[in-house]
Every structure is written in C-alpha cells, then in structure tokens.
N, C-alpha and C positions, 0 to 999 in steps of 0.2 A: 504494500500500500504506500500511497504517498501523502505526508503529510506537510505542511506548510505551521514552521515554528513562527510567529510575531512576538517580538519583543523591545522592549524598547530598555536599552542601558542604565545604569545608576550613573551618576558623574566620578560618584565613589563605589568600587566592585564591590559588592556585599551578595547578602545571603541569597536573596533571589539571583540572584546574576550565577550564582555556580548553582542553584537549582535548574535550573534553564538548561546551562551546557552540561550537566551532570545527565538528564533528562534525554537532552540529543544524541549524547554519546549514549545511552544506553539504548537511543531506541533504532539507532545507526549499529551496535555491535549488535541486535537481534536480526539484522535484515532489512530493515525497515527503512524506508527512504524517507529523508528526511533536506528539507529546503529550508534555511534558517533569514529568516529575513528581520535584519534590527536598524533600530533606529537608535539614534542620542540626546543629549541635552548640551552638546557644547557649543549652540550658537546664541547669540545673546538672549539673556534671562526675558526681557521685557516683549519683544515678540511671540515669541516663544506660550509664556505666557498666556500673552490677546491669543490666541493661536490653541492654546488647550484643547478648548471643549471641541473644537471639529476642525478637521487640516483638508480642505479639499486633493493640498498638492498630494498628502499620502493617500488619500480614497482612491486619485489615480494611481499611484506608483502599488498601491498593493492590488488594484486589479488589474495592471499590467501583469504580478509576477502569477497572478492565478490564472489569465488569460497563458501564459506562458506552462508555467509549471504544471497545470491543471492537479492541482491537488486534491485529495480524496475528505482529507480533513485538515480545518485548519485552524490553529491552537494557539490563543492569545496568551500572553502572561504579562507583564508589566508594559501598559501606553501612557504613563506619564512621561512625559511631558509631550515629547515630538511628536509621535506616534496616534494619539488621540484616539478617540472609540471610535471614529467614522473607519478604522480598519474594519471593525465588525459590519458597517453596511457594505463595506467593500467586497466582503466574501460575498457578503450574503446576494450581491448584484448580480456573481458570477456564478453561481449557485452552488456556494462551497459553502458545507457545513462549520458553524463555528462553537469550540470548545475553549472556556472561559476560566484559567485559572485565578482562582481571589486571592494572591498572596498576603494581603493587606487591608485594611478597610477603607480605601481610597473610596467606594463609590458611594461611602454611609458619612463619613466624617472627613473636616478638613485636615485634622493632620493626620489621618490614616491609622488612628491608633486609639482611638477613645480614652484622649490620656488631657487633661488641664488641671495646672497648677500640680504638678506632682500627683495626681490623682486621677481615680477612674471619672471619666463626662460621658455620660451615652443623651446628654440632652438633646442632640439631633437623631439617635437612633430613631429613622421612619418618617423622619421631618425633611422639609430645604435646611440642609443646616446653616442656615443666614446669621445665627447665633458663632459660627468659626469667626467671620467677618470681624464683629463687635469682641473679641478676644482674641485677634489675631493669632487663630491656633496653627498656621500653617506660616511659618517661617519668623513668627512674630513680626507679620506684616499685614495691612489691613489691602494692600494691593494686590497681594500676593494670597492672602484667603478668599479675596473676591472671585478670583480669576480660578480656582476651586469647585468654589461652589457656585459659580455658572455654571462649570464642566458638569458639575452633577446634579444640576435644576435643566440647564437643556437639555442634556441628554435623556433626563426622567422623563420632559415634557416630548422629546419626538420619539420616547418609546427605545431607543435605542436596542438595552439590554431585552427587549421581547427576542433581536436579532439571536439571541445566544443560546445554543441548542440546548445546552450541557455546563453547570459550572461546576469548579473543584474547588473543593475548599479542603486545606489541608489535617482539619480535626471537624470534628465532632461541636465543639464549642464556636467554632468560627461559621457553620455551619447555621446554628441558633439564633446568632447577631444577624445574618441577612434575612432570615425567615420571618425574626420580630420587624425585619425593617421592611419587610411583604413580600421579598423574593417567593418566587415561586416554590414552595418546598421541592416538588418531584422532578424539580429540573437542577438540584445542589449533589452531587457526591460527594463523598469522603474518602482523599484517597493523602494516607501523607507522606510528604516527603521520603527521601530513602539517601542514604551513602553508601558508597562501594566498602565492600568486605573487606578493611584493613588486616583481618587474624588477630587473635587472642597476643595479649602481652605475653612479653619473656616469664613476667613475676605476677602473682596475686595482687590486689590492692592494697593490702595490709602489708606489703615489702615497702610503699612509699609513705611520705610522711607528708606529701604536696597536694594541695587545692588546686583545680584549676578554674578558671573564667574565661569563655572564650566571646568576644564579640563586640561593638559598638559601647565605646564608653561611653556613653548616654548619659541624662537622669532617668529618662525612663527606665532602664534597665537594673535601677534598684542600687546603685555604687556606693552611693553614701552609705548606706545601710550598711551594706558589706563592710566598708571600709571600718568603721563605729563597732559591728560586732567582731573582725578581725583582732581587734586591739584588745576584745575581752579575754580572749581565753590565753592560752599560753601556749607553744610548741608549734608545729608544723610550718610551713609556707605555702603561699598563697600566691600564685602564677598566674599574674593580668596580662592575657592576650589581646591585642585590639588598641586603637586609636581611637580618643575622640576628646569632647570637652570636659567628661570628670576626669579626665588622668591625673590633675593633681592633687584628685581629692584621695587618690588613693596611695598617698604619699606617707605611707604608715609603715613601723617596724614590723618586718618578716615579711615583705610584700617586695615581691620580683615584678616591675613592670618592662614585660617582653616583648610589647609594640605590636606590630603588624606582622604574621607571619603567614607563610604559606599554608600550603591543605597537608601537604606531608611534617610538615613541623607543628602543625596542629595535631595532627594525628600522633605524632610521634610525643608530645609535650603531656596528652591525654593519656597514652599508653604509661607511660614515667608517672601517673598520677593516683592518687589515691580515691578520689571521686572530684566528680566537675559540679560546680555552682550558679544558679543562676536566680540569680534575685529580681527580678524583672518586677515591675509595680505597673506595668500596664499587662493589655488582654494580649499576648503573642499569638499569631495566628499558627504558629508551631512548634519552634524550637531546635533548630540543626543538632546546635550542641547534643541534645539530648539524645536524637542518633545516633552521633559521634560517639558519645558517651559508654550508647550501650554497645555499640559494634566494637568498641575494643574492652569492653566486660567492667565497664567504671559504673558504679553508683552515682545517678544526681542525686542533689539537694539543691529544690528549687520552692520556688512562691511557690503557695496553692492557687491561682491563678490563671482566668483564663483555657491554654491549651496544655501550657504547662502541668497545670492539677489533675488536666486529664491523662495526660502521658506517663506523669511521672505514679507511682505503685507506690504508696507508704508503705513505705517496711516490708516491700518486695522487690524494686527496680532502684531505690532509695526514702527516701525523707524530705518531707513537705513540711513549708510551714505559714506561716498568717503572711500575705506582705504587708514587708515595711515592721514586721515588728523582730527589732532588733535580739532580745534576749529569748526567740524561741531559734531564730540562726543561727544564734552565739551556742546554744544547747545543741542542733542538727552538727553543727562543723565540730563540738567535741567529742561527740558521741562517734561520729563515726572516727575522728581522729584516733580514739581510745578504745576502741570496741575492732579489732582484726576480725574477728568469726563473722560480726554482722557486718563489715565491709567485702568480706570474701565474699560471703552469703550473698548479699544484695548486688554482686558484681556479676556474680554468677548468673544470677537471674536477669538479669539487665543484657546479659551475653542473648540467653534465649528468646532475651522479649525483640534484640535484635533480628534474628534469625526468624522466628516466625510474623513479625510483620513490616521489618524494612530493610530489608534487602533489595538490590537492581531487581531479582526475577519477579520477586513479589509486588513487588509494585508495577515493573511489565504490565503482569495479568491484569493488575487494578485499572490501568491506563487504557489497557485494550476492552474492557469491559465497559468503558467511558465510551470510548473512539466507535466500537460493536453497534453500540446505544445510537448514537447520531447519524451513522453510517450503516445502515444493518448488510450484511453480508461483502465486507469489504477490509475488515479488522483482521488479524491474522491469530488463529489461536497459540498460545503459548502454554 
C-alpha cells in the first residue's frame, strides 16, 4: 500500500518529530510504501502566523503530490504552523483518505496543553477558546493567541475536521478530552506511541544509584518540584536530560545537568539508571520517556496525571504520585532508591508491559487496523 506521511516540523526537534520518523521507518522496514511530505516554521513568524488557519499555497502543493503519488492513505501529524489543516481538504479533493494523529491539544486549547499559570485550565475545553487571547496562553502573546484560535474557530466553522476519517490519539485519556470537546467518539482510536527494542540492560536497576529525567525543561513538566524534592532526601543522583528555560532551576546538589543528547545516549543514560522520573503538572498526551523506560526494564515515577496515571502501574511498572506535591516525590524517589527487590521487581514488569504493548510490531498491527478502517481492503495484514 501507499501511504502519504504530512507533517509539518518543530523549529526545535522534539518528541513528535522522532514519532513521525520512528513511524516511517517502521512502516518502510515492513514493506510498506511510504511518501513523506513536510513542511517548517523557518520563514518569518508574523506571516506565517496571518497564514495559520488555511494556506491555499499548501492545498495546492499537497494535491499536486496526491495527484502524483496517488496515495492509498494519507496521514496527518503535526500542521502547525506552515502546513495548516487545509492539507486535510486537500486529500480529501483528490479523494485520498485522511488519518489524523492528535499529538497535542492544539485543536481544543491555545497553548496545546491545558496548562495556565502553573496549573491544569480546560476553560475552553468544547468552547472558541477566545479566553487563550485574554491570557495570552500561546507564547505569552495576545497576537500570537489570536492567530490560534482563528485557526481553531475557522476551521470549527467550515467543518474542516468532518474531513478526517480516522483520529489517533495516543492514550486512553487524550482520547476523553476530545470527546468532552464533541469529537466524534467512533471516529478517535487509541493506538500509543512505541520505541524500537533497545534489549534488556547489562545490570538490574538496583546495580544503579541514578535518577533519570529525560525531556523539555519546561514549567510545565513539573522541574521545580523535582528540583525542591531532590534536595530532600539524601544519596543517589539525579540525571537532567534536555534543554530548556528551568535549567537553572535545577541547579541543586547531586544533580548532573547532561543537556541535549541523542536517542542512543538517551537510551544508553536510561539503561545506566535506576528508574526515570517524570513530574509533568500538565495533561501529557503520552509520555516517550515512559516507553523508553520500560523497553530497557527501568521503573517510572511519574504524576498521576493525565496519560501519565494511565500508563504508569502503581506498584507494578512503578510509582505514582499527586502533582506538584513535593513530599509524596520526595517519598517515591526514596523508596525506590532504598528498596532493590521493588526496583528489580517493578523493572521487570515495566520490561513486559514493554513487550506486550509497545513494541514497532505491535503497534504495526494497531496502525494497520487504523489504515484497514479508512481504506477497507487495501491495508496489508501483519
């Protein structure tokens, strides 16, 4: 079959961006013909911008490549900013099915994340959210939330998303937030994320005495916290992976900040680790790390939160706890510091919970059971 990827770039390469190519390539080493077509963000912000909510110039460049390519299915994943959802009429012109992954809450909220002032906001969940504007939740700008939530009031008003055959939402919980927001329930799947099979570590988890964190140093993603319950307890180290604007909040005793690293020095930092942490104070639509986590046999301790609470197994894949409250982290990160048998134990289990739902094969299946859905008799069985 052939499929036609849409994507449109981060300016900075993040999580969605290696879901994307992780994605191609796997569904490129099954046989599967795949045409990646992306767009970016590096031409000036302020066009761009005006330019959001619909791009005539891409409606024609992407029915040029279906007139071309004649693709069987074709598979949205991030259209901020260049790219715009008028790709979706564009398929749908040429009468190419379109599949809609939601990595984000871009089509419900201004800053894609239902997160103000350090906390959960679903005030627009199912609304115009014209309320992002009036609290500049998208860039802390009132130009730049405007131009937002046009994209997601025009697009509401010409129907756009009726265009979309099939969405994917990577949990269970991310799934909920669009349904309250009236998405159609029996057009949402759940299929999540997946990393390739790094293999089991040299040593058990209770060989290391290291934390790790891997991702966007954010506020969102809970830093401070971390950083305030780090300094409580005693022993170990604590391994900050990633760039961003808390880095200096994490300028605390026993704290390694490692910067930006590759996927194999990711994986490798993870493997060397004791269990991975993710404090996150907004709704994550998935969590890599947590893959990451279990595919090389590590224990999380993360929020209860969002997709997070649903991924992560108290006291079977790891330990959960309230966000944002510091002294039940501070108790998660000793516990397992101190306790080898329930680090072994929960790393173990974290191995299988790998293995039987995110692995490349197993999400294949889930993806062509998507593609099967839009496409009937054209998906290839695996």
């Amino acid at each position: 079959m052939r499929v036609l990827v849409l994507h449109n770039r981060y300016r900075q390469p993040g999580g969605e961006d290696r879901v994307v190519a992780s994605e191609v390539q796997m569904l490129r080493s099954y046989g599967i013909e795949v045409e990646l077509f992306e767009a970016d963000n590096n031409a000036n912000a302020l066009p761009l911008l005006a330019g959001a909510a619909w791009s005539k110039q891409m409606y024609e460049k992407v029915r040029a490549v279906c007139r071309r390519y004649r693709p069987e299915v074709a598979h949205l994943h991030n259209f901020w900013m260049a790219l715009t959802p008028s790709a979706i009429e564009a398929c749908r012109s040429m009468g190419v099915p379109v599949v809609q992954s939601l990595h984000n809450f871009r089509l419900l909220c201004a800053n894609a994340l239902f997160l103000r002032d350090g906390k959960i906001c679903t005030d627009c969940l199912g609304k115009t959210p014209w309320r992002g504007i009036v609290h500049r939740c998208y860039n802390g700008s009132a130009l730049a939330s405007a131009a937002v939530v046009n994209m997601i009031a025009s697009n509401r008003a010409r129907d756009t998303w009726a265009g979309v055959d099939a969405f994917i939402t990577p949990s269970s919980h991310a799934r909920s937030l669009f349904v309250a927001a009236g998405f159609d329930s029996g057009r949402i799947c759940v299929k999540p994320n997946f990393v390739p099979d790094p293999g089991l570590a040299a040593a058990p988890p209770s060989k290391s005495k290291t934390i790790v964190y891997t991702g966007r140093l954010s506020a969102e993603k809970g830093l401070r916290n971390l950083a305030s319950a780090w300094e409580k307890i005693s022993g170990g180290e604590l391994v900050v992976i990633g760039n961003g604007p808390e880095r200096e909040s994490l300028a605390v005793p026993r704290v390694t900040l490692a910067g930006a690293l590759n996927h194999a020095e990711v994986i490798r930092a993870i493997h060397n680790a004791r269990a991975v942490v993710l404090p996150s104070l907004c709704f994550e639509t998935f969590g890599n790390a947590i893959a990451e986590a279990y595919a090389c046999g590590r224990p999380v301790i993360a929020s209860d939160i969002g997709a997070l609470g649903e991924i992560v197994h108290h006291r079977r894949t790891g330990l959960k706890f309230e966000p944002g409250n510091m002294v039940q982290l501070s108790a998660c990160l000793t516990e397992v510091l101190n306790d080898a048998a329930l680090a072994d134990r929960l790393g173990e289990n974290a191995r299988s919970e790998y293995l039987d739902r995110y692995t490349p094969r197993r999400n294949l299946q889930l993806l062509m059971e998507v593609y099967e859905r839009v496409a009937p008799g054209v998906a290839l069985t695996v």
